[in-house]
C-alpha positions as a Markdown table, in Angstrom:
| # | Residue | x | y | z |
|---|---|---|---|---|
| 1 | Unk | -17.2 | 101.5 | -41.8 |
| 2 | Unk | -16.6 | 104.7 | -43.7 |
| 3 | Unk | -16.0 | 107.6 | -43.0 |
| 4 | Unk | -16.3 | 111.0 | -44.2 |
| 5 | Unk | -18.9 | 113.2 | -45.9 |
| 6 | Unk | -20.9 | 111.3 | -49.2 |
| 7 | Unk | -19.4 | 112.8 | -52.4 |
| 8 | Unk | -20.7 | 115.5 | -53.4 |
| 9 | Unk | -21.5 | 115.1 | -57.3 |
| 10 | Unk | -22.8 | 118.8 | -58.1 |
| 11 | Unk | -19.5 | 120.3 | -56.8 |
| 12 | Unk | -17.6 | 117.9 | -58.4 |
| 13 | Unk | -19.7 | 118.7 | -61.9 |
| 14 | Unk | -19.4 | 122.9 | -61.3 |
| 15 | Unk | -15.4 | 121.9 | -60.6 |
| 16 | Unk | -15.2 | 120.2 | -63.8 |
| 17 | Unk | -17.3 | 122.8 | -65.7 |
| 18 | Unk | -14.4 | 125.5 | -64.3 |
| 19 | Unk | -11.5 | 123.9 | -65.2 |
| 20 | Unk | -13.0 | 123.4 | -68.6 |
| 21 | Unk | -13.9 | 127.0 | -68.7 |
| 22 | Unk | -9.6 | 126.9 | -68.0 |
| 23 | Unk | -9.9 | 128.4 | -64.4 |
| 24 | Unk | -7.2 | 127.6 | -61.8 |
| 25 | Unk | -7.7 | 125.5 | -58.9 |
| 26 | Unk | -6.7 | 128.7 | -57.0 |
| 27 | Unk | -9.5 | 130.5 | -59.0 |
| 28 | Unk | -11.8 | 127.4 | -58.5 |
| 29 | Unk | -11.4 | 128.0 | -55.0 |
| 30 | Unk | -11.9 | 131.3 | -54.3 |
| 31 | Unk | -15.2 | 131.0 | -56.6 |
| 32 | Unk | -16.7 | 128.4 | -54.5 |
| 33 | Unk | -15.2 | 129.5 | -51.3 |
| 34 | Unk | -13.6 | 126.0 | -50.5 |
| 35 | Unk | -10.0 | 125.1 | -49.7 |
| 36 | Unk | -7.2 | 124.3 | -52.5 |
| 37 | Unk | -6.6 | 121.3 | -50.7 |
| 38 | Unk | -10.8 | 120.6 | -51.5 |
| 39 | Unk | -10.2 | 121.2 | -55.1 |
| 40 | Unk | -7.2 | 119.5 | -55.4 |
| 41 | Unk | -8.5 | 116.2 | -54.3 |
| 42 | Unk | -12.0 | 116.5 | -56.7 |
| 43 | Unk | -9.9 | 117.4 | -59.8 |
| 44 | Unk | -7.5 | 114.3 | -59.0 |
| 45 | Unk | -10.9 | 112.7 | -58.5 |
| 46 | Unk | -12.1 | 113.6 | -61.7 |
| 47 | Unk | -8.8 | 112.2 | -63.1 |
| 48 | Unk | -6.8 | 115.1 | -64.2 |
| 49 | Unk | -3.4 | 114.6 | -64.5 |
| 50 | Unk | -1.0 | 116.8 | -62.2 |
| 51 | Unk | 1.2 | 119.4 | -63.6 |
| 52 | Unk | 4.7 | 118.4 | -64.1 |
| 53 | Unk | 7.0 | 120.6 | -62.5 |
| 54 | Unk | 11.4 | 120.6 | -63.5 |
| 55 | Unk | 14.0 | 121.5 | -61.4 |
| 56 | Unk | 16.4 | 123.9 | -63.0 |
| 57 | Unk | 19.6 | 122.1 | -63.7 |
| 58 | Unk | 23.1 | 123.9 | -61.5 |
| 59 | Unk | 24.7 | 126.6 | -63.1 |
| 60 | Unk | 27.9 | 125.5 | -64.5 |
| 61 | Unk | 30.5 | 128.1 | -65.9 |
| 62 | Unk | 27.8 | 130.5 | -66.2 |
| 63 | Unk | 25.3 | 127.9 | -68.3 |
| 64 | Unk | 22.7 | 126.2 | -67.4 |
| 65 | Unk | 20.9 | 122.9 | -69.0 |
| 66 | Unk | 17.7 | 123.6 | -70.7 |
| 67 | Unk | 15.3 | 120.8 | -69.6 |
| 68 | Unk | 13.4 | 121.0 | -72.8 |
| 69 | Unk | 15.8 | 121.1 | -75.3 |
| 70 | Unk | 18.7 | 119.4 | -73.1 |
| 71 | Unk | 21.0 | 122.3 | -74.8 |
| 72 | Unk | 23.5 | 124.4 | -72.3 |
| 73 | Unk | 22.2 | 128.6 | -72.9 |
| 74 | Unk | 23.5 | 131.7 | -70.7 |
| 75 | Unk | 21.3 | 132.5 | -67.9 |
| 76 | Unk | 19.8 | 135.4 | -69.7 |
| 77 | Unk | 18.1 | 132.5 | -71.9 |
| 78 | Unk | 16.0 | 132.2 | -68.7 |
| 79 | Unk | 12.8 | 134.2 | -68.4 |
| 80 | Unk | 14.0 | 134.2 | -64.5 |
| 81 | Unk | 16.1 | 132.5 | -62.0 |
| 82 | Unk | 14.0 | 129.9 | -61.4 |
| 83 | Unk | 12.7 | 128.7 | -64.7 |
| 84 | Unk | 13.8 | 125.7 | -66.3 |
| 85 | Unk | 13.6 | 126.3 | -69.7 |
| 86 | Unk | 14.6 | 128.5 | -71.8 |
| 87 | Unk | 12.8 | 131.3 | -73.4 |
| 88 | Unk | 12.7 | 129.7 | -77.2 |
| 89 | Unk | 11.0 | 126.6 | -75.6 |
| 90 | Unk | 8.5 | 128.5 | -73.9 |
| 91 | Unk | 7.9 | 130.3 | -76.5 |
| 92 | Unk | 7.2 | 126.9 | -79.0 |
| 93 | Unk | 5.0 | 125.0 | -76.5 |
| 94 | Unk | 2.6 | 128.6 | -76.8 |
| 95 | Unk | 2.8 | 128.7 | -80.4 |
| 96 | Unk | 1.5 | 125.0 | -80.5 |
């Protein structure tokens, strides 16, 4: 027997609609007054990949690994302690 509420296919279509419009499930929430967790599962639903998140790599001798470019850069190459990548590869994946 299932269980559970019946899907609900207009809030899955104004969901869709939103993130197309490039809200944030955060912003998607607080539009339609339901819970991130809510949102979360209709976007996975609607078979939107998840964001990939990186772990920064240990600073060694004052250098950390880039995990774009895989090259070691000074931690001012950071745009803060805990970003991954460096600034220049941020900066490529906006221009493209």
């Amino acid at each position: 027997m299932p269980r559970g509420k019946k899907v609900d296919k207009k809030l899955r279509e104004r969901i869709a609609n939103l993130l197309k419009a490039g809200k944030s499930q955060a912003e998607i929430g607080r539009i339609i007054h339901r819970a991130p967790g809510t949102i979360a599962h209709h976007v996975r639903a609607l078979g939107v990949a998840p964001k990939q998140y990186t772990t920064p790599a240990a600073i060694v001798k004052g250098k950390r690994r880039c995990a774009s470019c895989g090259k070691r850069k000074s931690i001012g190459a950071y745009p803060n302690d805990r970003g991954a990548e460096c600034t220049m590869c941020l900066r490529t994946k906006k221009e493209s």
